[in-house]
C-alpha positions as CSV (number, residue, x, y, z in Angstrom):
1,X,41.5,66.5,-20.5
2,X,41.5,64.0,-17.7
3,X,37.8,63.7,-17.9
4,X,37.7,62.6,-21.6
5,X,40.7,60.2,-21.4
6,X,38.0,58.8,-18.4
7,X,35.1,58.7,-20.5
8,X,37.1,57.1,-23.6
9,X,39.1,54.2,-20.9
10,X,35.4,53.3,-19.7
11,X,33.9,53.8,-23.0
12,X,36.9,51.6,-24.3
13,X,36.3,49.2,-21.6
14,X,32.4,48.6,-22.5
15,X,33.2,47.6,-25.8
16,X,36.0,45.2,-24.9
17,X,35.3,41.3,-25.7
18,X,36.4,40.7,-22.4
19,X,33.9,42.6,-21.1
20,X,31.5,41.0,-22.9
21,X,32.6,37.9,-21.9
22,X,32.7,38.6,-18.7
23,X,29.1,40.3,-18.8
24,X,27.8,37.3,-20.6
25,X,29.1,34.8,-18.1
26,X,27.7,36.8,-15.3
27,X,24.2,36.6,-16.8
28,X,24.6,33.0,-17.7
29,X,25.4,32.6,-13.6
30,X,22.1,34.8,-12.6
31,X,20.0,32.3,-15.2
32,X,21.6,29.5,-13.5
33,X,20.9,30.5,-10.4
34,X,17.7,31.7,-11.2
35,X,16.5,28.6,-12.2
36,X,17.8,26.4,-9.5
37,X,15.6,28.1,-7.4
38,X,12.3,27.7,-9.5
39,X,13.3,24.3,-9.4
40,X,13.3,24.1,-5.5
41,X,10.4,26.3,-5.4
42,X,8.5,23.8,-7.5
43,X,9.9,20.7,-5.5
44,X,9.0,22.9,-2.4
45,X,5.1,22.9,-3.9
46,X,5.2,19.4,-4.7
47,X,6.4,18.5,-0.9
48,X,3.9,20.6,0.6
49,X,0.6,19.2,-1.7
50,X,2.0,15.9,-0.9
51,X,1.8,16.4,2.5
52,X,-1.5,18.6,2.8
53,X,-3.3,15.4,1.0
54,X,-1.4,13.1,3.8
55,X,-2.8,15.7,6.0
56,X,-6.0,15.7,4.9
57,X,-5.9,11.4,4.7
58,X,-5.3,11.2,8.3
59,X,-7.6,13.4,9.3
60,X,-10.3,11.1,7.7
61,X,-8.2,8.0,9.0
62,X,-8.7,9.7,12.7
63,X,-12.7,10.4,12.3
64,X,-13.1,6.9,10.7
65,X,-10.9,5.7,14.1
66,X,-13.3,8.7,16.7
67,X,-16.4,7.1,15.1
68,X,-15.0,3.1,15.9
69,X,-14.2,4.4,19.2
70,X,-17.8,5.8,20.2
71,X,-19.2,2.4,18.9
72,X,-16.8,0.3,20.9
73,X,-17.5,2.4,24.1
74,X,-21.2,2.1,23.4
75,X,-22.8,0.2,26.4
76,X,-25.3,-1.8,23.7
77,X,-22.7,-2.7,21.4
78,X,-20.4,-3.7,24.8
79,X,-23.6,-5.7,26.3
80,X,-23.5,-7.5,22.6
81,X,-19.7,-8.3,22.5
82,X,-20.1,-10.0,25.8
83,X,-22.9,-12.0,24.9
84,X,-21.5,-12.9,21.7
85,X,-18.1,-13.6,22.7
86,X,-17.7,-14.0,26.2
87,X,-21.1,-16.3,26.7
88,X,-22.3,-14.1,29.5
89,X,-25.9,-12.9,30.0
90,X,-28.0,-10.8,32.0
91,X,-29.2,-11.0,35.4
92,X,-32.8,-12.8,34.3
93,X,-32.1,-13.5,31.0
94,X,-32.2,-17.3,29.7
95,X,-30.3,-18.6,27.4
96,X,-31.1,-21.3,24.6
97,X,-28.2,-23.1,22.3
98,X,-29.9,-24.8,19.9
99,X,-27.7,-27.7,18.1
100,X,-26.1,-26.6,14.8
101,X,-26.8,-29.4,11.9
102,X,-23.7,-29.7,10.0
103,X,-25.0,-31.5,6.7
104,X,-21.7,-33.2,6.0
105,X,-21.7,-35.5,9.2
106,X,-25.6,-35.8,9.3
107,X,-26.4,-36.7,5.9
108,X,-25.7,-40.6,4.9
109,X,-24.5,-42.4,2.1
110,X,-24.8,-46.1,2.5
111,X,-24.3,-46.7,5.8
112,X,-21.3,-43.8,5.4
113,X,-21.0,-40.0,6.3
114,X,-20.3,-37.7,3.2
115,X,-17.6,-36.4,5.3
116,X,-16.2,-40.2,5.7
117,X,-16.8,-40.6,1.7
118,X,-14.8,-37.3,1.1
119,X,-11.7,-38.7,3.3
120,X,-11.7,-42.2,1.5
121,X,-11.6,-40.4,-1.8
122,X,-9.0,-37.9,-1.0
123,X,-6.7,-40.9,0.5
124,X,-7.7,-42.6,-3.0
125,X,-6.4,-39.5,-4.7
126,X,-3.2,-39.1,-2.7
127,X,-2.3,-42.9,-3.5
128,X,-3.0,-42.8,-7.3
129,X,-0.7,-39.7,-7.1
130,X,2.3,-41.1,-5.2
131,X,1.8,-44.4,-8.1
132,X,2.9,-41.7,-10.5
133,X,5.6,-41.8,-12.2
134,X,8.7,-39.5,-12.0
135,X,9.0,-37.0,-14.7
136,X,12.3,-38.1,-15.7
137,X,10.7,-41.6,-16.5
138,X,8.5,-40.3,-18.3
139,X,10.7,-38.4,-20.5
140,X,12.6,-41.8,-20.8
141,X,9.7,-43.6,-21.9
142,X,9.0,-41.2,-24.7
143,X,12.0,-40.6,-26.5
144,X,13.5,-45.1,-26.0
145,X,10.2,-46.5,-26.2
């Protein structure tokens, strides 16, 4: 008799609203949880492809950097630098400057340089500018006169 009154308590039980209620908040709790962690997971993904392409942009960055490098330590491209930048030459070598024509202060225009002509036009400029008016004169002038 024991053993039916068991059977008919649980049998009782797992028909009970509360249980059901209880059964149904449960599995609304797994979902929940469930999908917090896809979430993650996906951020997770995200992260890491972010990071491979950062990966994968430095590494370029660094053979673009290796490649400046070899040219920079490059005993022709060093011997050029110098000459370039530092005026010096080789034992034997001769050096010619030739004169650089700058057509601005070369050419003339009556007696005066075009560079001379631009400066008296500029100063011309800068005085018919400061003759201006003020705005707030001008305003004046159109609405009183």
């Amino acid at each position: 008799m024991s053993e039916i009154s068991r059977q008919k308590f649980i049998h009782n039980l797992l028909v009970s609203k509360t249980f059901l209620f209880l059964l149904l908040l449960l599995t609304i709790w797994v979902a929940l949880a469930c999908v917090k962690i896809a979430h993650k997971r996906y951020q997770m993904a995200r992260e890491i492809d972010n990071i491979q392409k950062e990966i994968e942009q430095l590494k370029k960055d660094n053979q673009t950097l290796s490649v400046l490098i070899n040219s920079f330590n490059n005993p022709s491209y060093l011997e050029k630098e110098a000459k370039r930048r530092l005026n010096l030459r080789k034992e034997g070598e001769e050096v010619v400057i030739l004169p650089q024509q700058n057509i601005a202060t070369t050419s003339m225009e009556n007696g005066v340089s075009v560079d001379e002509n631009n400066n008296q036009r500029i100063a011309e400029k800068n005085k018919t500018e400061s003759k201006e008016e003020p705005n707030f004169w001008k305003w004046w002038k159109y609405f009183f006169h």
